[in-house]
DOKOLLO-231736 format. One line per field, with one value per residue (C-alpha): residue number from 1; x, y, z. Coordinates in steps of 0.05 Angstrom, whole numbers, plus 32768, in hexadecimal, padded with zeros to 4 digits. Layout:
N
seq: (NUM, ...)
u: (X, ...)
v: (Y, ...)
w: (Z, ...)
This chain:
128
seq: (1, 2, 3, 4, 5, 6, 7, 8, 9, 10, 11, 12, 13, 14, 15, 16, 17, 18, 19, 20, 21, 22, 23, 24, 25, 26, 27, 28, 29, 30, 31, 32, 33, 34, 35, 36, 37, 38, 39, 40, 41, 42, 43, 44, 45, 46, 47, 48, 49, 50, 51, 52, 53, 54, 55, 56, 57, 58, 59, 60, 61, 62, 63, 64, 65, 66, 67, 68, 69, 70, 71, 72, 73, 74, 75, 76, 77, 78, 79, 80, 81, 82, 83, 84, 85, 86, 87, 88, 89, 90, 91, 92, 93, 94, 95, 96, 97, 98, 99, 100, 101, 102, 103, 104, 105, 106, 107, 108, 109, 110, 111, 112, 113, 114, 115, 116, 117, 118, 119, 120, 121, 122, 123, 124, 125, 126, 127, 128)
u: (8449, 846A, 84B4, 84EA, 852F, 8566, 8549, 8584, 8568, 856E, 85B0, 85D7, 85CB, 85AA, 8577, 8579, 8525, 84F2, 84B1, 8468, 8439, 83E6, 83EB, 841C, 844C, 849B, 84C1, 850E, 8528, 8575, 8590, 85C8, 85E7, 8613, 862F, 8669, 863B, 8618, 865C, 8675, 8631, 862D, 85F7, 85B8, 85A1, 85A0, 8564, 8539, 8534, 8518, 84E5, 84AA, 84D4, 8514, 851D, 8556, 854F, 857C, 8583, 856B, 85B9, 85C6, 85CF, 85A0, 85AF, 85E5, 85AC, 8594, 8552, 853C, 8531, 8506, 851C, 8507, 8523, 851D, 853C, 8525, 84E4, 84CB, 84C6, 84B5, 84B3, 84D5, 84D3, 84A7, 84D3, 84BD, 849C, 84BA, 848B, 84A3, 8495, 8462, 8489, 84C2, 848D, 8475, 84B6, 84C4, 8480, 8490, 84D4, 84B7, 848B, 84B9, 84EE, 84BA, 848E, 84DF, 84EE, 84A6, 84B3, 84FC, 84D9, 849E, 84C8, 8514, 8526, 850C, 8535, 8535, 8573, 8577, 8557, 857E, 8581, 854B)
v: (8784, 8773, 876F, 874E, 875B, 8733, 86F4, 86AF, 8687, 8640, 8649, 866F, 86B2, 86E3, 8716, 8760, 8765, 8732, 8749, 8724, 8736, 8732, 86FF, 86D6, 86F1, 86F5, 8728, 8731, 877A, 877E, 87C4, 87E9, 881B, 8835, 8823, 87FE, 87D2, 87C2, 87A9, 878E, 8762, 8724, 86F7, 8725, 86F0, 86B8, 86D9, 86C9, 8686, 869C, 86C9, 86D8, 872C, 8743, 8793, 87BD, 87F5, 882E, 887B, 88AB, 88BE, 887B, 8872, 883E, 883C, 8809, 87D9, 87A6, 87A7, 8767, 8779, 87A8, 87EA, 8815, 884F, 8865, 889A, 88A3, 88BD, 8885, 8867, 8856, 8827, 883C, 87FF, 87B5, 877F, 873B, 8706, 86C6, 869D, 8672, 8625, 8610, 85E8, 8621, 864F, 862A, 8621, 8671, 867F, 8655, 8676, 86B7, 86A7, 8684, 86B6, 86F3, 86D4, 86BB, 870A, 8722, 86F1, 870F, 8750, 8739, 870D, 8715, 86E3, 86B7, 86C3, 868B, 866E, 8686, 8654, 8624, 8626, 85FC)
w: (7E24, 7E6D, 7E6E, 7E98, 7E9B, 7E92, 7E7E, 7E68, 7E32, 7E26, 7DFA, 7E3C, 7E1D, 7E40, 7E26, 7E3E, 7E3B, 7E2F, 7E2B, 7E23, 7E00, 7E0D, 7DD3, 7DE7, 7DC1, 7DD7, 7DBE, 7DD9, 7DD4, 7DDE, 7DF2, 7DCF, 7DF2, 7DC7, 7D7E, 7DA3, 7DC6, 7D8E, 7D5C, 7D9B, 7D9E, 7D70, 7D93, 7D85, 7D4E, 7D72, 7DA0, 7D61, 7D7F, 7DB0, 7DA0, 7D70, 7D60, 7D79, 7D7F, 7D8A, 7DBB, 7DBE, 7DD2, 7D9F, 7D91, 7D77, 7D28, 7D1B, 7CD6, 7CEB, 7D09, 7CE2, 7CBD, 7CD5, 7D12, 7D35, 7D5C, 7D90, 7D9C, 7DE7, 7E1C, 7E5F, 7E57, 7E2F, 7DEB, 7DA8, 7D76, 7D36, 7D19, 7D21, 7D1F, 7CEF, 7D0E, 7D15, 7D3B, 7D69, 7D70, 7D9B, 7DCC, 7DCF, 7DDD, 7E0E, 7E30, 7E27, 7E4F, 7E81, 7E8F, 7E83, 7EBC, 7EE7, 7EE1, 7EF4, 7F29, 7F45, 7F45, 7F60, 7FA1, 7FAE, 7FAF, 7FD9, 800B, 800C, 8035, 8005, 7FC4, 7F9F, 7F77, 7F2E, 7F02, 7EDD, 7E8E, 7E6D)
């Protein structure tokens, strides 16, 4: 898996991680920081969308018994991570797939040049 940050979808929401997999597959992993965040946070379904799994990742601390089942969790701290639980698939249609790679790629190889060559930041991409 290779991850982004950051990453607006289609419907103007924007995912905390999207990550790639070697397969092709998408998975969107939204970040709860605390139990707050996550009952102040009502638009985590509509990343299914726009991915083949959506996880939650959150500290150790956090009582994941609140999370829903649905979805898949990660349970991280600084060190590193690990996956407590998969999430479902729900595999995405080809031509949203399609579309999702293609931003995926646009949006990285967009951030790799701004690193590379400063001067030459490009404009954020517009929603497709």
């Amino acid at each position: 898996m290779r991850c982004i940050p950051e990453v607006t979808l289609a419907n103007g929401r924007r995912a905390d991680l999207m990550a790639l997999g070697a397969k092709g597959e998408l998975w969107i992993i939204e970040i709860k920081s605390s139990l707050e965040d996550f009952r102040a946070d009502s638009k985590w379904p509509e990343y299914r969308d726009f991915s083949d799994r959506v996880y939650f990742a959150v500290a150790p601390d956090f009582p994941t018994d609140v999370l829903p089942t649905d979805a898949g969790l990660l349970v991280c701290d600084r060190y590193g991570g690990e996956m407590v639980r998969d999430a479902p698939a729900h595999d995405l249609p080809p031509a949203r797939r399609r579309a999702l790679m293609m931003r995926f790629a646009r949006v990285a190889a967009g951030r790799l040049m701004t690193i590379s060559d400063p001067e030459q930041a490009l404009e954020p991409l517009p929603r497709e």
